[in-house]
NURO-223946 format. One record per residue (C-alpha): x, y, z. Coordinates in steps of 0.02 Angstrom, whole numbers, always signed. Each point is the difference from the previous one (the first is absolute). Layout:
! residues N
X, Y, Z
...
This chain:
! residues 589
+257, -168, +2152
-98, -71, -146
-12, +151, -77
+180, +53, -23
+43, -19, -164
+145, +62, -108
+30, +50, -188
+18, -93, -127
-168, -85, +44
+37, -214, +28
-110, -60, -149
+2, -165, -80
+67, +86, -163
-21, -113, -166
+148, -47, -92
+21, +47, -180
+90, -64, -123
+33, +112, -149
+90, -48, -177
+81, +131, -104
-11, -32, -166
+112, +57, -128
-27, +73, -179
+35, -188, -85
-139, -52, +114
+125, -101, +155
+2, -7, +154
+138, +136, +56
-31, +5, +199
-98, -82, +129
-41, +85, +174
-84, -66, +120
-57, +127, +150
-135, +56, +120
-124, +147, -50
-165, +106, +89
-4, +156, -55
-144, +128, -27
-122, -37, +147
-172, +69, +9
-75, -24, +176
-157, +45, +53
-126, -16, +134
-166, -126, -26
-115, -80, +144
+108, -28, +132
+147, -39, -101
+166, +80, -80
+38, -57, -182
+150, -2, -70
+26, -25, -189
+175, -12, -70
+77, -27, -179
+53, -175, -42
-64, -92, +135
-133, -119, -64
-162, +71, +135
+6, +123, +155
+60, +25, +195
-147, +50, +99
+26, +58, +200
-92, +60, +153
+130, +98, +49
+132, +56, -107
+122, -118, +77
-39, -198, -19
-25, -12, -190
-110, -152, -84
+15, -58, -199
-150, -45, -85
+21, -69, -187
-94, +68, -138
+21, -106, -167
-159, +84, -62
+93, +161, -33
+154, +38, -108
+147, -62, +84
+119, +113, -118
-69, +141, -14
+100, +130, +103
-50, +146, +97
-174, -77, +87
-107, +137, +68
-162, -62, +106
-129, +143, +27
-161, +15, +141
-137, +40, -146
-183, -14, +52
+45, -135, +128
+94, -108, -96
+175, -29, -21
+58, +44, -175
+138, -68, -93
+128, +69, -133
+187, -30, -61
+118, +53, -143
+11, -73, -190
+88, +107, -143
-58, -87, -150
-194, -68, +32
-128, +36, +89
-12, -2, +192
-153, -73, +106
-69, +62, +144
-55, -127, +147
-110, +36, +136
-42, -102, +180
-128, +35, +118
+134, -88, +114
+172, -57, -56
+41, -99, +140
-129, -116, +3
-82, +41, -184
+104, -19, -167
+9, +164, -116
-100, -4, -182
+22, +92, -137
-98, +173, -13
+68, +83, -166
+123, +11, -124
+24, +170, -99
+178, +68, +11
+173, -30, -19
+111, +74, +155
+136, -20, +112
+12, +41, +187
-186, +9, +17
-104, +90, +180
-153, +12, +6
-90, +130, +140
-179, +31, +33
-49, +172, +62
-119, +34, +142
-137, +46, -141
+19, -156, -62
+52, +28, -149
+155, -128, -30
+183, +53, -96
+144, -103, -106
+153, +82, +8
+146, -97, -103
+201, +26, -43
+178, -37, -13
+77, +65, -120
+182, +137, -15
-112, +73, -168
-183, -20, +43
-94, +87, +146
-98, -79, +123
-205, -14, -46
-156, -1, +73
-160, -25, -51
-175, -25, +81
-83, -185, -11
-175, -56, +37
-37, -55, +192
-54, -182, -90
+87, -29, -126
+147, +84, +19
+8, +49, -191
+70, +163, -34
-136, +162, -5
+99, +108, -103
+162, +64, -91
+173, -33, +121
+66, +164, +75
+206, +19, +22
+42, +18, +177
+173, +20, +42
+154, -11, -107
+199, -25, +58
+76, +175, +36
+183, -48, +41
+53, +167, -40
-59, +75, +134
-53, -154, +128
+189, -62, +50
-74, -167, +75
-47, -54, -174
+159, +2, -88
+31, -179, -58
+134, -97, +96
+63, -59, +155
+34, +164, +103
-70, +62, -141
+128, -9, -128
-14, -109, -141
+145, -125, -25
+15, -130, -143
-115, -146, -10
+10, -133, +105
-45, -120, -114
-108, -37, -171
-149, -7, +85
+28, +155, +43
+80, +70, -150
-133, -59, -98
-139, +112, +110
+126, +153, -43
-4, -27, -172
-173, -4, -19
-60, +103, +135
+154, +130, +2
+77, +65, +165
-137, +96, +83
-66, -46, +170
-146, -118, +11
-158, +82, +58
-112, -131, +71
-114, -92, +123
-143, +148, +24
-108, -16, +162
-117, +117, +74
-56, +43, +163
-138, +129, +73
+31, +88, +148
-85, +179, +67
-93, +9, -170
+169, +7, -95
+59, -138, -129
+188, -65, +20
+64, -79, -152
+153, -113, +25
+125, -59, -110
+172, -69, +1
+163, +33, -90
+150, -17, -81
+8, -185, +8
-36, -147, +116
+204, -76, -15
+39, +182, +63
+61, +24, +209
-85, +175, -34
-166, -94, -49
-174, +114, +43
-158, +69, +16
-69, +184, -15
-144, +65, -19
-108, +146, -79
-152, +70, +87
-166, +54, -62
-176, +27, +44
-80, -114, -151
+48, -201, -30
+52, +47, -202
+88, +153, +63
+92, +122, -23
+137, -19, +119
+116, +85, +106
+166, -65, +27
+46, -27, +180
+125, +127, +50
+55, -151, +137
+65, -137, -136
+29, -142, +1
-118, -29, +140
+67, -195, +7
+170, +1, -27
+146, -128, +77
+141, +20, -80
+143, -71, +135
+2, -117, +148
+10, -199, -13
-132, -13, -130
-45, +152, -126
-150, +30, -111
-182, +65, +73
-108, +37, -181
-147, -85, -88
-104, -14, +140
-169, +14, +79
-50, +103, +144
-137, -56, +109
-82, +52, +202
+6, -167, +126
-164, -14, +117
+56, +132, +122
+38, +145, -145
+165, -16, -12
+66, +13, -189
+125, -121, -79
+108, -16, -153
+44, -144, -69
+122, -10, -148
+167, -69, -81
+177, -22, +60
+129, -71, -115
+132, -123, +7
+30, -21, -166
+172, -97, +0
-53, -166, -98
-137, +89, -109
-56, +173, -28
-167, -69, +69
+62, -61, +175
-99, +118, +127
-95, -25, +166
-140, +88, +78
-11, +121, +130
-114, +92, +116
+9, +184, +60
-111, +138, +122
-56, +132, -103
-109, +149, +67
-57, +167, -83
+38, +129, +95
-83, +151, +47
+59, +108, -162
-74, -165, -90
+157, -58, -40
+38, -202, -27
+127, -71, +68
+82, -159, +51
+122, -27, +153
+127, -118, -42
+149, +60, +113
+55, -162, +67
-130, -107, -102
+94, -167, -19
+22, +10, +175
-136, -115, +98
-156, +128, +46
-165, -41, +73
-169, -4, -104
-107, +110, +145
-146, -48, +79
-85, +152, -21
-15, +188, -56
+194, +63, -28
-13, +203, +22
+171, +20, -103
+95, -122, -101
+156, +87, +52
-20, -72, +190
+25, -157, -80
+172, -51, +53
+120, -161, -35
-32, -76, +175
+147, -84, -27
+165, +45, -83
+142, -125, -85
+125, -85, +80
+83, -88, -133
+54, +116, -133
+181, -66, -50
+27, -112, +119
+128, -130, -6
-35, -166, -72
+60, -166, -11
-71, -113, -138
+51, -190, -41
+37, +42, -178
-54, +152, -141
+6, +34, -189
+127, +133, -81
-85, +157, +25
-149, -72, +122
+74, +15, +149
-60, -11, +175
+32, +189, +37
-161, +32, -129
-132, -71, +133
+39, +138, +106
+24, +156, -113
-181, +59, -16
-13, -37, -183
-134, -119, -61
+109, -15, -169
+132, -84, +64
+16, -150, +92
+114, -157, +79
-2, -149, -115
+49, -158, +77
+109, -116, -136
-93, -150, +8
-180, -63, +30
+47, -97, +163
-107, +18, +173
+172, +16, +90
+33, +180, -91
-48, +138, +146
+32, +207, +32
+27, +53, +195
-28, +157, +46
+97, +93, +141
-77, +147, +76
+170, +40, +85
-128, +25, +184
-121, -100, +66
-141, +103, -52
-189, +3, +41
-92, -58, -165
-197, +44, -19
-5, -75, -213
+108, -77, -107
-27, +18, -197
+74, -121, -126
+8, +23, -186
+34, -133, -105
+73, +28, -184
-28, -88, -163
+187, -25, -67
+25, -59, -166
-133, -130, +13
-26, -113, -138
-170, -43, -72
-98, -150, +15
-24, -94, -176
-149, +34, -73
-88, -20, -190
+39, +151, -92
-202, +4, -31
-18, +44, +172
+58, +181, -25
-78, +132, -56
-10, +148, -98
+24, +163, +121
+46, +120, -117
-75, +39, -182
+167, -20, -73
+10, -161, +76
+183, +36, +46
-33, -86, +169
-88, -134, +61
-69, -55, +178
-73, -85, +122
-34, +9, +175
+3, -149, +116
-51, -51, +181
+74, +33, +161
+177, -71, +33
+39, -58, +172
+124, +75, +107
+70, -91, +150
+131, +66, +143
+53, -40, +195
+10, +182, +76
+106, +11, +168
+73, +129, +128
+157, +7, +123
+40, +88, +142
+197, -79, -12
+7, -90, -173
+15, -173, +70
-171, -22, +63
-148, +11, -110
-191, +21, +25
-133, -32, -144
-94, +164, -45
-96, -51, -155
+37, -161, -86
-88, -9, -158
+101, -149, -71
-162, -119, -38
-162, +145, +28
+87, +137, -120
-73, +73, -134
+25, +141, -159
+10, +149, +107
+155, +64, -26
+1, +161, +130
+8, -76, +155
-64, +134, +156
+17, -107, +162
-74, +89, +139
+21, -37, +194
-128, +46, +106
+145, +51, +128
+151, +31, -53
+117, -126, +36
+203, +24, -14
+133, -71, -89
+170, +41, -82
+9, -109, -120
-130, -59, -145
+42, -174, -108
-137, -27, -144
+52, -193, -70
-86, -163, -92
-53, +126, -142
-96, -77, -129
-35, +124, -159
-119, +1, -145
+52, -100, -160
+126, -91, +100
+89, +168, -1
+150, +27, +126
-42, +111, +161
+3, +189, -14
-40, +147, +100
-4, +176, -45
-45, +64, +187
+9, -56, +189
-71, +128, +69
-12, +5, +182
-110, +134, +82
+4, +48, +189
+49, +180, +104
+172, +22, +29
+62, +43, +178
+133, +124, -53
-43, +196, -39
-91, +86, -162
+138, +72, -120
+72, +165, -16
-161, +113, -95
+62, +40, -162
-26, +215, +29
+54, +60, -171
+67, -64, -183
+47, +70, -158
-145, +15, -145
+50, +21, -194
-169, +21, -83
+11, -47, -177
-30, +123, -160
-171, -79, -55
-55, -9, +186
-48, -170, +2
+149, -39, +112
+119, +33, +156
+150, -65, +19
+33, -24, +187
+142, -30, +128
+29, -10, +168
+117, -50, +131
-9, -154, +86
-112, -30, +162
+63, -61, +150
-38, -186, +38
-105, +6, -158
-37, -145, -107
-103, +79, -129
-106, +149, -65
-177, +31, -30
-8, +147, -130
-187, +102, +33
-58, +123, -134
-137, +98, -32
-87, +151, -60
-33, +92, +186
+86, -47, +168
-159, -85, +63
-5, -83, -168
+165, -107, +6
-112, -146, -90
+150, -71, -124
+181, -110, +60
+122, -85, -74
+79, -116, +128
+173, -21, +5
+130, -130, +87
+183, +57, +31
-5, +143, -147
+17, +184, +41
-29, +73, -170
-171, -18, -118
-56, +61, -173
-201, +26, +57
-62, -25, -169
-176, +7, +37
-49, +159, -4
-87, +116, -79
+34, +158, -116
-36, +186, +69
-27, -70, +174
+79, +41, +157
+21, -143, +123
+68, -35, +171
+117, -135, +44
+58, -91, +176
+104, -107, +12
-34, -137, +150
+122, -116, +50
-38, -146, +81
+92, -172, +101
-62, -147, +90
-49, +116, +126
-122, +127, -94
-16, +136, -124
+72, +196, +38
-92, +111, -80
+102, +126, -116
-5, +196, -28
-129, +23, -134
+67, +134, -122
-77, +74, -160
+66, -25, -179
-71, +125, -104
C-alpha cells in the first residue's frame, strides 16, 4: 500500500511569517501560516523533482509517493514561482523577481551537485523554460491582469535571450467564464489591504500566469493559470499550436485543470510531466487561504490527451486516497477512488473548542475550517464516532494553523517581498507536530494506531494507511502538540474505507438555467436517495465529461466555469460511503 496517496500532498511545508506594513511605515498585522504553491516537477536520472515556492530547496522521489527535501541555500530562497527545466542534460534553474534582474542556475545533478549561476539578462515573473526536440531552448514569462504572457528564444549555453519577446496569450474573461476573478467567480470586496492594495494597482482583472509548455504528437500545449491563486475556482488552460512562440489555439475543453469543490479547492499554476511508465501528471496549487491570501498546498493529478488531442486532467474524487500505478494506465478515467469516506459529518465529542471552531468542522469536508482546542494542554482531544463499526483501509489527518502567534525575531530578519515594501517576510524551518492516534470498537477500550507524540514532525496532512483494513467505530486523536506552542486544531478527520450499505438513488434528471453570457448554468436537482454528496461532471461531448465540481449535501450549483458559445453536457453523480451512481448525462446548449 505504499503507494496510496491522497490530495493535498503531506509535505513538510515552511512557515512564513508575513508583516503588513502600513502607509506611516508600522507594523499593522502579523500572520504566521504554511505555503507551497506553484510546483514544477519533472523527470531527471532516475529521479522525480519537485520544486515549490517558498520552501528554501526541493522534494525529490522515486515514485511519486515517498517525498525527500533537499536544501538549496545557493539559490534564491524568495523568489516565487521556481521552474527547473531538462536543457542539454542539465537541470536548469529559474524563479520570479519584479524589480531586478533574475539569474538562471544550472546542475548537472541537483541532488548530489549544488546549482551555479549561468546568466542574468531579464526581469520576469513566473518564469518556464522548455527545450524543443531541435534543441533549440524557449523562456516563456507572466503574471500579470494587463500584460500578456511572453516568450522568447535563448541560447542552449547561455541562456541569454536570441531575439525580440513575442506576446503569447492574454486574459479573455469575456468570453472564457473560468477566468472571471473571484471565488465562484464573482468578485467580492477585499479581504484585506494586502489585497486591496494588488487591486489598486493592478485593477480587477484576472491574473494570467505561470506559462508551461509541453510537446506531444508534434503539437505545442501552452499552459497557464487564472483568475487568482486565493480563488476555489483557481486553474489552468491551455492554447495549442504547432510552433513553441505560437500562435495558439484556445482549447475548446477549458480549464483542462480545474477543482473548484470538494474538501480542498484550487488545481492552477502547475506543471505537467510523464512518470517512467508514460503516464502524464499535473501537479499544481490548491488553496486554503484562511490566515493569508498565500496559504496553499500542492497537489497531484492524471492527465492524458486523448485521441481528438485534447488535455485533460481527472480529478473526480482527487482528494480522495488513489494509487500512483505501476505501469502503463490505458485511460485515466479507470482510475477510481478505491476507497470512499466514511466520516463526512460524523458526530464528535471534543474535550473543549473555541467560539466558532468547533468540533463539527473536522468532519465537514472543508479544509478552511477547523476544531480549535482552548488551551495548549496535551489533555485537549477530538473522538470520532463512526456510528458502525466499520472496516477502515486509511485514515487522513489535517492539522490547522489557528491564530498562531509568531516567534520573536529582529525586525532585520525580514525582508523585502514586494517593491513597495508594504510587506515583509521570512520563512523559517520545520515546526514539529506531535499526536497519540487511537481506535475503538466500544469507546472504553483503546488500541494505539500511530503515536507520533516524541517521532512527529511538520507534516501537517496526515494519510495513514493499513495494509489490511482493520475496524473500528470509534477514532480518539489526543497529546497534541502544535507549532509555536499553538493550541490543537484540525480542519479534517477523514476516514476512508467501503461502506457495506447500497450505492444511492442515480440522480436521472435536473433542472438547467443557462445564463445570458453563456459562461454559466444554474442547476438543481432533487435529492438522491441515501446520498451524501454530488459529483457535478461537465464537458464539451458525452465521452468528454473531463470537468466536476464536487459537492457535499447541496442540490443546487452556479457552474461558473464555463465557457461562452459552447454547448456542454452535465451529470450529475451522487455518491455515499458505499460508491458513486452515475447520473443521466443531458445537454445544455
Amino acid at each position: 500500500m505504499k503507494n496510496l496517496i491522497c490530495n493535498p500532498l503531506n509535505l513538510d511545508y515552511r512557515y512564513q511569517i508575513r508583516k503588513a506594513v502600513g502607509q506611516d511605515g508600522q507594523v499593522s498585522k502579523t500572520s504566521v501560516y504554511r505555503e507551497g504553491a506553484d510546483p514544477t516537477v519533472i523527470r531527471f536520472n532516475e529521479h522525480y523533482l519537485m520544486f515549490v515556492s517558498m520552501s528554501g530547496g526541493f522534494w525529490y522521489s522515486e515514485d511519486l509517493c515517498e517525498w525527500h527535501f533537499k536544501p538549496t541555500p545557493e539559490l534564491p530562497t524568495y523568489d516565487y514561482a521556481p521552474d527547473v527545466a531538462v536543457v542539454g542534460g542539465a537541470v536548469v534553474f529559474s524563479a520570479s523577481k519584479s524589480n531586478a534582474l533574475c539569474t538562471i542556475f544550472r546542475s548537472a545533478d541537483p541532488i548530489n551537485l549544488p546549482f551555479e549561476p549561468v546568466s542574468t539578462s531579464l526581469t520576469f515573473w513566473d518564469p518556464h523554460i522548455f527545450q524543443d526536440d531541435d534543441g533549440r531552448v524557449y523562456l516563456y514569462w507572466g503574471c500579470s491582469s494587463r500584460e500578456p504572457i511572453y516568450g522568447v528564444e535563448v541560447d542552449p549555453e547561455t541562456l541569454v535571450p536570441l531575439g525580440e519577446k513575442y506576446p503569447m496569450i492574454c486574459e479573455n474573461e469575456d468570453i472564457h467564464g473560468w477566468e472571471r476573478n473571484g471565488e465562484n467567480n464573482v468578485l467580492g470586496p477585499p479581504k484585506d489591504e494586502m489585497e486591496a492594495r494588488i487591486r489598486h494597482f493592478m485593477g480587477t482583472k484576472p491574473f494570467i500566469e505561470g506559462p508551461f509548455v509541453n510537446k506531444h504528437s508534434g503539437m505545442y500545449y501552452f499552459q497557464y493559470a487564472a483568475p487568482g491563486t486565493e480563488y476555489n475556482v483557481y486553474g489552468d488552460g491551455v492554447y495549442i499550436g504547432d510552433s513553441p512562440l505560437g500562435p495558439f489555439k484556445y482549447q475548446k475543453h477549458n480549464p483542462f485543470s480545474s477543482k473548484p469543490g470538494g474538501f480542498i479547492a484550487g488545481a492552477g499554476h502547475g506543471s505537467t510531466f510523464s512518470d517512467k511508465h508514460g503516464n502524464m501528471w499535473h501537479a499544481s496549487t490548491m488553496r486554503i487561504s484562511v490566515n493569508e491570501g498565500f496559504e496553499r498546498r500542492v497537489g497531484l493529478f492524471p492527465c492524458e490527451v486523448d485521441k481528438d488531442g485534447i488535455l485533460h486532467c481527472n480529478q473526480h474524487f482527487i482528494d480522495y486516497p488513489f494509487y500512483i500505478p505501476n505501469g502503463k494506465v490505458e485511460k485515466i478515467a479507470d482510475m477510481q477512488p478505491p476507497y470512499m469516506l466514511l466520516s463526512y459529518n460524523k458526530p464528535t465529542i471534543v474535550s473543549s473548542s473555541q467560539d466558532g471552531y468547533g468540533a463539527a468542522n473536522a468532519t465537514n469536508e472543508n479544509i478552511r475550517t477547523w476544531w480549535a482546542a482552548e488551551s495548549i494542554s496535551l489533555d485537549e482531544y477530538i473522538v470520532l464516532d463512526l456510528e458502525v463499526d466499520a472496516s477502515v483501509n486509511a485514515v487522513q489527518i489535517n492539522f490547522a494553523d489557528h491564530k498562531m502567534i509568531a516567534p520573536d525575531l529582529p525586525s532585520e530578519d525580514f525582508i523585502s517581498e514586494m517593491s513597495n515594501t508594504s510587506h515583509r517576510h521570512i520563512m523559517i524551518d520545520s515546526q514539529y507536530i506531535g499526536y497519540l492516534f487511537e481506535c475503538s470498537r466500544d469507546g472504553e477500550k483503546w488500541e494505539v494506531v500511530q503515536d507520533k507524540r516524541a517521532t512527529g514532525s511538520g507534516l501537517p496532512h496526515d494519510l495513514i494507511v493499513f495494509e489490511n483494513s482493520i475496524s473500528f467505530r470509534y477514532l480518539r486523536i489526543n497529546q497534541i502538540s502544535m507549532p509555536f506552542d499553538g493550541v490543537p486544531a484540525i480542519s479534517g478527520i477523514r476516514v476512508f474505507g467501503n461502506g457495506n450499505g447500497a450505492t444511492p438513488a442515480q440522480v436521472k434528471t435536473f433542472a438547467a438555467e443557462k445564463e445570458a453570457d453563456g459562461m454559466a448554468v444554474n442547476l438543481s436537482w432533487e435529492a438522491a436517495e441515501n446520498a451524501i454528496g454530488y459529483n457535478v461532471r461537465y464537458g464539451i461531448a458525452r465521452d468528454k465529461l473531463y470537468s466536476s465540481w464536487q459537492l457535499h449535501g447541496e442540490t443546487t450549483l452556479r457552474l461558473s466555469t464555463l465557457n461562452s458559445g459552447t454547448a456542454y453536457y452535465i451529470a450529475v453523480d451522487s455518491f455515499n460511503e458505499s460508491g458513486i451512481s452515475s447520473g443521466v448525462i443531458q445537454e445544455i446548449g
